[in-house]
N, C-alpha and C positions, 0 to 999 in steps of 0.2 A: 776646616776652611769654610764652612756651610753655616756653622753656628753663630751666629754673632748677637753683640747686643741688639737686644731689639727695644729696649726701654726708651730711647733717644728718640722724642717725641716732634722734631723740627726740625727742618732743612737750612742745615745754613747756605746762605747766598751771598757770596759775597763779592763787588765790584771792582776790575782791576784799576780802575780809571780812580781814586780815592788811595788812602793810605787801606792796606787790608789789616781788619784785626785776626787774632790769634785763634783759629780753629779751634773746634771743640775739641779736647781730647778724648779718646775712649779708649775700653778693652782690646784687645787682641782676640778677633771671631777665634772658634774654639774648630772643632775635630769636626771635618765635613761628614756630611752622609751619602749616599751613594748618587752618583748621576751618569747620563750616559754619555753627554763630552763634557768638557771644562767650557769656560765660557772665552769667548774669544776678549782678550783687552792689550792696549798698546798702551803705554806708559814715557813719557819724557820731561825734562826739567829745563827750567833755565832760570838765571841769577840777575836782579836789577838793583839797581841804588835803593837803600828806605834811608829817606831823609830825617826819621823821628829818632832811631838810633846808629847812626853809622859804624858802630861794632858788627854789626849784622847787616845782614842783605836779603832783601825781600825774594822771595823764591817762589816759583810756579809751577806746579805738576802739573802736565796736561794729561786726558786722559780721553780716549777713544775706545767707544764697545762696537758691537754689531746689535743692533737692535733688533732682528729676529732670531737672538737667542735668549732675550727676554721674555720671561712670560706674563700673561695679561689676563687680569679679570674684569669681567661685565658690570661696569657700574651704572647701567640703566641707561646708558643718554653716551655713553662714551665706553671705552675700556684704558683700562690702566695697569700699570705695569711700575716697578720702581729697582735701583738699583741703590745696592750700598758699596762706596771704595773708602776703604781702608787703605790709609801709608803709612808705610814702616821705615823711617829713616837711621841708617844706624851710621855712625864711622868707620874708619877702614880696620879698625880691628873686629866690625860687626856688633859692636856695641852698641843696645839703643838708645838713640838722641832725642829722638820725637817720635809721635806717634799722632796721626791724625784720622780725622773720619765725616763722612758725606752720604747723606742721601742724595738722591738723585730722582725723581717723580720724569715718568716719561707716560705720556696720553696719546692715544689714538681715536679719532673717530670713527674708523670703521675695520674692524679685526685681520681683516687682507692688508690692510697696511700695513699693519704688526710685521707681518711675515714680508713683505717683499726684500728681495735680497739688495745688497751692497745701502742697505742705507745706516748709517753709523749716529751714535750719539755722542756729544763732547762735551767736556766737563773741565774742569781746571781746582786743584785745590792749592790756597796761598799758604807760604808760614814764613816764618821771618826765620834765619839761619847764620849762624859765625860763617865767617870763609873758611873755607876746609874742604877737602874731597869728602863724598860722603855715598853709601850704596843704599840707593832707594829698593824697597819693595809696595808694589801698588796691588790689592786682592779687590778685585770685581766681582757682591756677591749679590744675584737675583732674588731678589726679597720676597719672592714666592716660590721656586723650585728650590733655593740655595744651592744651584748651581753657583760653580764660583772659577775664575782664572784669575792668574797671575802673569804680571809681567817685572822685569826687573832692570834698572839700567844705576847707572855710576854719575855721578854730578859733581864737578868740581865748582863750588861755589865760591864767584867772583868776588873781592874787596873793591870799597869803591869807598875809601877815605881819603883817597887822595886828591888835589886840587887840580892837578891835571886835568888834561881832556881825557874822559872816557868811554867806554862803550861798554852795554849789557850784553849778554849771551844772542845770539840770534834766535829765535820763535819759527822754526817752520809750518807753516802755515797752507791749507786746500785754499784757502779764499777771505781776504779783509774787507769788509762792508763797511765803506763810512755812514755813521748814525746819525742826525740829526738831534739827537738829545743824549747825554751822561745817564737819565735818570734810571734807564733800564735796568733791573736788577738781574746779572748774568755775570756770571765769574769770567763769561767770553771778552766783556767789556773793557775796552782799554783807547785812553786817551780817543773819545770819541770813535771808536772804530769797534767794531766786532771783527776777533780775531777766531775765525776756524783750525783751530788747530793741524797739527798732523803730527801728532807723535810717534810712526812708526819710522817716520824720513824715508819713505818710499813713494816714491814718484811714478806713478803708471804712462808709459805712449801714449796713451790716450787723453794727457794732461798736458795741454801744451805752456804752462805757467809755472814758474815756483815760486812761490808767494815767501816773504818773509814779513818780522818785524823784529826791528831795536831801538834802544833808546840810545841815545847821545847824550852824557854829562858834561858840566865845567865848558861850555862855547865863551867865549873872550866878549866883550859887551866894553869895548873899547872908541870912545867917542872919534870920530874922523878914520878909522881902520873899517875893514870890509867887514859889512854884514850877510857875508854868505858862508856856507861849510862848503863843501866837494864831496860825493859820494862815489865811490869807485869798486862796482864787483867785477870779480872773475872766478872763473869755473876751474877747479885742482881737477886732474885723473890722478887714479886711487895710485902713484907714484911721484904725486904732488908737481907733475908737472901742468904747466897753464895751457890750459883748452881753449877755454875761449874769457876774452874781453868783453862786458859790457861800455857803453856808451856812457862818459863820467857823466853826472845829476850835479846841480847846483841849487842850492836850497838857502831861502832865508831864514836867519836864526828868528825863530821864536823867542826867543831869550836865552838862558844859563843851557837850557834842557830842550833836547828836540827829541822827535817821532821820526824813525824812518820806516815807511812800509814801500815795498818794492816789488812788481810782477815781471819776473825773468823769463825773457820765452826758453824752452828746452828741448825742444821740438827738434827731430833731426840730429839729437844727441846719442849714442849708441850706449846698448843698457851694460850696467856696471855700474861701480861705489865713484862719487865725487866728492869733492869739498870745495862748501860755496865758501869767498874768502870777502868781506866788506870795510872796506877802507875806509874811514874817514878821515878830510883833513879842513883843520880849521883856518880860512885863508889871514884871516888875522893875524895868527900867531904862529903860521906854518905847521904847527904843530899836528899831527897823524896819529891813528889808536887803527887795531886790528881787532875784528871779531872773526869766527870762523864755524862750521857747523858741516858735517858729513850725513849726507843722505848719498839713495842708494835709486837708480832710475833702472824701471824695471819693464822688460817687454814680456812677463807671465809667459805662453810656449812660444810666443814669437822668437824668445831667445834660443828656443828649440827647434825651432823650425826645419832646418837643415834637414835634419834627420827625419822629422816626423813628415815629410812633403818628398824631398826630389833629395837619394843618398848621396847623387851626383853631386851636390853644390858641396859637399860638407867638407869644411876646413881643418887644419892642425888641432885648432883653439876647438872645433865645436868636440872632431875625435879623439880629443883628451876629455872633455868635459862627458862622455860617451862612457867611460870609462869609468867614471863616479854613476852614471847613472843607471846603469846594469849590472855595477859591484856586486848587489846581494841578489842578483835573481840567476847568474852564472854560474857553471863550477868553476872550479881549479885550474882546469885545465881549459875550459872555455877564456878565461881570463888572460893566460899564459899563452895564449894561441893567436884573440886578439892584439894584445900589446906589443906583440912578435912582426905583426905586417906591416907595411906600406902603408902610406894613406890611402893609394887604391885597391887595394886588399881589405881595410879597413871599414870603406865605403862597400864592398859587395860580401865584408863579414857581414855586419851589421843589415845588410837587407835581408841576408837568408835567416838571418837571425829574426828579427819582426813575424818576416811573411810564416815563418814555424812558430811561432808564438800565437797567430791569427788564429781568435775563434774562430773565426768565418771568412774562410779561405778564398783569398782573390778580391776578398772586399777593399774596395780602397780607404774606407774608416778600418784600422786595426784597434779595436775599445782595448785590448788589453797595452797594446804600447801607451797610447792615450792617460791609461790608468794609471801607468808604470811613471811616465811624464808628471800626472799630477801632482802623487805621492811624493816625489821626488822633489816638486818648487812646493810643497805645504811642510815637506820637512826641513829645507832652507829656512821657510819663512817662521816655521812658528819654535823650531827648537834649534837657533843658530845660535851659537856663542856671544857672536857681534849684532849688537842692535842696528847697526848702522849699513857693516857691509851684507849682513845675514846668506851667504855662502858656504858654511861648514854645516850649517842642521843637519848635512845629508851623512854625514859622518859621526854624530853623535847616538848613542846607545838608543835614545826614542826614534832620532831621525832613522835609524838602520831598521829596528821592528817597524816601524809605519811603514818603509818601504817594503822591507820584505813581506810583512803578513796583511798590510794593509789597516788598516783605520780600526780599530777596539771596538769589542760591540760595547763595551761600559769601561769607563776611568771614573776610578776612586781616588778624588785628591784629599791627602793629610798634609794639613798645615802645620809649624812646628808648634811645637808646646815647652813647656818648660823641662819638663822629660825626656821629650823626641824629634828629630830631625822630621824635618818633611821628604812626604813619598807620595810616589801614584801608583798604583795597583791598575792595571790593565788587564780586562779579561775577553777573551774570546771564544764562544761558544761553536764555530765550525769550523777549526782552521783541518784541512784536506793531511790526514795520515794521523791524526791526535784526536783523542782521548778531547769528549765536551769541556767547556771550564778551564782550559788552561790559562794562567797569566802568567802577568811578567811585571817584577818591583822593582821597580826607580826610586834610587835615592838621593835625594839633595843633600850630599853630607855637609856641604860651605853654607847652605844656606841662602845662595843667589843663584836658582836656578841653574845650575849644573850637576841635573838628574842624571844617577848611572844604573847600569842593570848589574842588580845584586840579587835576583834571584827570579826562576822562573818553571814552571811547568812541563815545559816545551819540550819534547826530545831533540837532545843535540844543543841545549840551549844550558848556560850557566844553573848550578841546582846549587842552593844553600837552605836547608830547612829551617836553619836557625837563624836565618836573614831577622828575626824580630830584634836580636840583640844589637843588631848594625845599626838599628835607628834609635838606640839608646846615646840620647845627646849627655853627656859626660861632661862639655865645657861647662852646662848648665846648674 
């Protein structure tokens, strides 16, 4: 996953605002070398009209890093940094369809900056695509550590032959900046506007907006009939019933083809999965088209609070969710003893439980619940099944060792090859009752990110010595 071409001497750049031409293609980076995390990246797609061949549909990966897990060299006057994403698009049988690739040049003026936290870099790669469902894989590799992550999501890509009124996928969006000029050369660009992506669909409390965009097709251009459309959103809970209403938009048609870009307040909305639902209708011709898109609004330990503040408050919903979050640090019978009480039983398990976990007795910060918390939303978020609702991580084979043993002193990622499945090797050097050096091998046997534990060092922990033969890919 670390090795890649490096012969590819230009950055392609290419404008959304313009018809996009067809990416370069390149190799498939080869077998990484060792690093100490993966690099953190979000990945998402969406489908619009391409008017030069209507068999196909112009398509958009977006793409989000953390820019302080880039590394940067001194180039006398500035420093520099660069990153390369690779996409692997295949069909649902995991066939590959395409295969595309991007540098990415990222500059600092002054090295602290490099490093400051939560600041992210966005990127978008195009390609033209049939309609079809299709599973993306996106590889994020540091062009100087060859540090590398991966994200992976599903895209079912939209048809737009028809003469109807239509609508492209929704773009969720941090923030849309109208531009005074097309000329800018940014893959961000689109119909005058710079669109910030968000491909992870996660919404923080601290965001009081959710930004989108889409395009509208086929608007009626009917001489003495209305030239306006209707814009109509509303907010789904994750049981598809309507939460909330926004205030219908009325918009004049531009022409055939309109821009919608929209800032939703969400503020006051309690954290959990949504889906935003966007109506259009054309008063013309009566005629309505649906688009939709599931993000995920998130309060980070706010959503924890309960527990982690005052046991008093703590609810059915939080003492169930209690229950996933001290699974792997409890016995058997600690388990079987909780699930057994009261909710007020429950609420004065769970405190005696914290304040005996306290390193330091009587403090009203407890670091190790704290820790136990963090562990806990980084295994949601970074090894959850669903891109959208990201609620089970905490239950999968990575998710369970990150909480239990805590964060790897080194992950080794292999990307597949023509030979072998992809894996991560995880090692750590002090875990408390073992033996230096033990790891633990994940393996993607599907090939989209549903890494399992097929072998490890660990006492008490699955042993397969001959784990090397599991990753002998055989479809290949």
């Amino acid at each position: 996953m670390k090795h890649f071409l490096l012969s590819m001497a230009f950055i392609l750049i290419v404008s959304a605002t313009a018809v996009a031409q067809q990416p370069e293609k390149v190799q498939q980076p080869q077998q990484a070398q060792q690093v100490q995390q993966p690099l953190r990246v979000w990945a998402d797609g969406a489908s619009y009209a391409y008017f030069q061949d209507r068999t196909k549909s112009y398509v958009e990966v977006y793409v989000a890093l953390q820019r302080k897990d880039i590394q940067f060299e001194d180039m006398q006057g500035f420093y520099e940094g660069k990153a390369y994403l690779y996409l692997e698009v295949m069909d649902e049988s995991g066939k590959m369809v395409d295969s595309l690739g991007k540098w990415v040049p990222i500059d600092v003026k002054y090295l602290e900056d490099a490093y400051k936290e939560d600041v992210r870099i966005f990127e978008a790669i195009p390609c033209t695509l049939p309609p079809a469902k299709y599973k993306m894989r996106l590889t994020a590799i540091d062009g100087i550590s060859k540090r590398a992550g991966v994200s992976t999501f599903e895209l079912t890509v939209k048809s737009f032959v028809s003469d109807n009124l239509d609508i492209s996928d929704l773009e969720m969006a941090y923030d849309i900046v109208p531009m005074e000029t097309d000329t800018i050369l940014s893959a961000l660009m689109k119909a005058g506007r710079k669109v910030i992506p968000n491909p992870s669909r996660y919404i923080s409390n601290e965001d009081s907006l959710l930004y989108f965009y889409c395009e509208v097709y086929n608007l009626a251009q009917r001489e003495g009939a209305s030239d306006e459309f209707e814009i109509k959103a509303t907010l789904l809970d994750s049981y598809g019933y309507e939460l909330r209403e926004y205030p219908v938009v009325r918009n004049k048609k531009p022409g055939t083809t309109a821009v919608i870009t929209e800032a939703l307040p969400v503020k006051g909305l309690p954290g959990g999965s949504y889906e935003l639902n966007v109506r259009v209708e054309d008063i013309a011709t009566g005629r309505k088209v649906v688009s939709t898109k599931k993000f995920m609004l998130i309060y980070a330990f706010d959503q924890l609070t309960p527990t982690m503040t005052s046991p008093d408050s703590l609810t059915d919903g939080d003492a169930k969710l209690m229950e996933q979050v001290i699974r792997y640090i409890t016995s058997k019978e600690e388990k079987d003893t909780y699930s057994q009480l009261n909710l007020d039983g429950k609420k004065a398990w769970l405190k005696a439980f914290w304040d005996r976990k306290n390193p330091n007795a009587g403090s009203k910060v407890n670091t190790y619940k704290n820790e136990i918390f963090r562990r806990f939303l980084y295994a949601n978020y970074y090894y959850s099944g669903s891109a959208a609702k990201r609620s089970d991580g905490w239950s999968s084979d990575r998710g369970r060792v990150y909480i239990q043993y805590g964060p790897p002193d080194q992950v080794d990622q292999h990307p597949s090859t023509m030979a072998q499945k992809p894996y991560e090797r995880w090692t750590y050097y002090r875990l408390p009752g073992q033996s230096g050096g033990n790891y633990f091998v994940f393996v993607d046997e599907t090939g989209y990110g549903n890494y399992q534990l097929r072998h490890s060092t660990v006492k008490g922990e699955i042993s397969n010595p001959e784990y090397e033969k599991l990753l002998e890919d055989t479809d290949k």
